[in-house]
C-alpha positions as CSV (number, residue, x, y, z in Angstrom):
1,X,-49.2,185.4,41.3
2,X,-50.2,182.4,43.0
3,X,-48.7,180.1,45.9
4,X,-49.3,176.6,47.2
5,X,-49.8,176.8,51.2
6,X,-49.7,173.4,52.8
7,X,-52.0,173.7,55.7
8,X,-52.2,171.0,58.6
9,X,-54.4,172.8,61.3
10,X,-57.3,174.7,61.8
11,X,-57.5,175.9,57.6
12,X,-58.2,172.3,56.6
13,X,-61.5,171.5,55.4
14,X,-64.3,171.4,58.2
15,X,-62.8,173.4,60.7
16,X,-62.7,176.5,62.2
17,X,-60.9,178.7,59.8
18,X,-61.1,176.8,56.6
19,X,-63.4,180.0,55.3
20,X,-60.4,182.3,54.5
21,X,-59.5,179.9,51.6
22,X,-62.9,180.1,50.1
23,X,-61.0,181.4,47.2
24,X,-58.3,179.2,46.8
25,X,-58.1,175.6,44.7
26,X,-58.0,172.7,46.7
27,X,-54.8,170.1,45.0
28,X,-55.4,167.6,47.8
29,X,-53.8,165.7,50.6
30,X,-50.0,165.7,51.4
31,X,-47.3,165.1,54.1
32,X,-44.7,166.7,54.8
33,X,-41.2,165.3,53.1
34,X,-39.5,165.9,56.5
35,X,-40.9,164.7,59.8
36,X,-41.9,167.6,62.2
37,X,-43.1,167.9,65.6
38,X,-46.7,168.9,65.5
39,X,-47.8,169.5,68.9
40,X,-51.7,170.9,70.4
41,X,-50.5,171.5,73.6
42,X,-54.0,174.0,73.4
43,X,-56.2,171.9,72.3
44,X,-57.6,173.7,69.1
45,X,-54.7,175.0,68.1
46,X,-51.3,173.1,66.9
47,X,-48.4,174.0,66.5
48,X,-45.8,172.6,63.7
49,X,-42.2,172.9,65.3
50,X,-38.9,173.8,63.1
51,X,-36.9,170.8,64.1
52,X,-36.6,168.5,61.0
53,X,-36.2,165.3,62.0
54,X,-38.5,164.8,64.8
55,X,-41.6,163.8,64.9
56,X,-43.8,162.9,62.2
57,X,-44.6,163.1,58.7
58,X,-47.1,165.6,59.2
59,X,-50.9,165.4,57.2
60,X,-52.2,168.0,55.6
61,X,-54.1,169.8,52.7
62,X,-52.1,171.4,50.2
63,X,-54.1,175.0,48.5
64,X,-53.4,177.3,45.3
65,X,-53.9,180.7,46.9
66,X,-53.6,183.9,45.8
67,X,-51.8,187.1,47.6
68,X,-54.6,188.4,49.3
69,X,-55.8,185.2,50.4
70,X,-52.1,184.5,51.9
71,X,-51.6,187.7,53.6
72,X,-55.3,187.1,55.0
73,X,-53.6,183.8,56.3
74,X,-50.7,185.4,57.5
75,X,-52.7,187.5,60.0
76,X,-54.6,185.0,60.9
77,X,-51.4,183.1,62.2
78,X,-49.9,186.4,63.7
79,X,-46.8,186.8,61.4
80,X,-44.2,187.0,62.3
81,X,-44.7,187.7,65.9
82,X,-46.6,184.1,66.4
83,X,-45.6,182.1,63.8
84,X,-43.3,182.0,60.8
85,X,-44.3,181.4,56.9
86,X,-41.3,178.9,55.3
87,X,-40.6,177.2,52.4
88,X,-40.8,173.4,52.9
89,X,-41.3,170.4,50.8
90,X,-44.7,168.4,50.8
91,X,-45.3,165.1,49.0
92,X,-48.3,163.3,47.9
93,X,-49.8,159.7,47.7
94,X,-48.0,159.1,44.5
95,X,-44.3,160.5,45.8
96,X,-44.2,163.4,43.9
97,X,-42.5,166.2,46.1
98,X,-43.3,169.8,46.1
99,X,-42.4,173.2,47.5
100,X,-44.9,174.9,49.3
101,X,-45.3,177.2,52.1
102,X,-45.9,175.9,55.7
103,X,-46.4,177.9,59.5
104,X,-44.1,177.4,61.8
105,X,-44.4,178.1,65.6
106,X,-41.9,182.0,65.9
107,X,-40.8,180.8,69.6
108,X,-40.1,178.5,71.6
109,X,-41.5,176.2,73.9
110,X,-41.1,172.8,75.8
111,X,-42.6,170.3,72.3
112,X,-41.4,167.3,73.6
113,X,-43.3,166.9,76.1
114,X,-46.2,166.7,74.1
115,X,-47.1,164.0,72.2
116,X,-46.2,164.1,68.4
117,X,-49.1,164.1,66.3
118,X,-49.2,163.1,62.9
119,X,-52.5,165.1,61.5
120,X,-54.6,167.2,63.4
121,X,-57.2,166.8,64.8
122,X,-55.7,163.7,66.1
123,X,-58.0,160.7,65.5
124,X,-59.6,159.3,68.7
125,X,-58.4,156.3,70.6
C-alpha cells in the first residue's frame, strides 16, 4: 500500500530529516488547499496549526511513501503525543487538488503571536 505525505518542514529536500524518505517518490511541490498557520516559534522546527482558515497557504513537497517509511515518519514527529497525522487537501501549480496526509501540532499553544509563515525555512529578508 502506498500513501502521499505532504511535508512542509524539516523532511523536505535538503534538510535535516529529508533521509527517512530515501525510499519514497518525490511528485513535487504543493500548497495546501486551505490556509494554515505555520509557525517556528523554535527555530528548526515548525509547526502546522489545525485552524483552517488562518494563515497561509502553506509550501510544501508532496511524497509516495510506503508503510514503513510512514510509521518511520510518524515517530519521528512523536505520534500522537506531539503531533497528529490528518487527511488534508494539497494542490499543485496547475490546480489539481489532492488528498494527502499532513502533521499537525497534538496541543496547543499561543500561534498567533508568531508570525505566519508561508514555507519553511522562511526566505530571508
Amino acid at each position: 500500500m502506498r500513501y502521499k505525505l505532504f511535508v512542509y518542514g524539516t523532511l523536505k529536500r535538503g534538510l535535516a530529516n529529508h533521509s527517512l524518505l530515501s525510499k519514497a517518490r518525490y511528485l513535487g511541490k504543493r500548497w495546501t488547499r486551505e490556509r494554515y498557520p505555520l509557525v517556528a516559534p523554535k527555530r528548526w522546527y515548525p509547526y502546522l496549526i489545525d485552524a483552517p482558515g488562518e494563515g497561509e497557504h502553506v509550501a510544501g513537497e508532496l511524497y509516495e511513501v510506503d508503510l514503513p517509511t510512514l510509521k518511520m515518519v510518524d515517530r519521528l514527529e512523536e505520534v500522537p503525543r506531539y503531533y497528529r497525522r490528518e487527511v488534508i487537501e494539497v494542490v499543485d501549480g496547475e490546480g489539481r487538488v489532492e488528498e494527502a496526509f499532513a502533521y499537525f501540532l497534538a496541543h496547543s499553544i499561543p500561534y498567533r503571536q508568531f508570525p505566519f509563515l508561508p514555507e519553511f525555512p522562511p526566505k530571508e529578508e
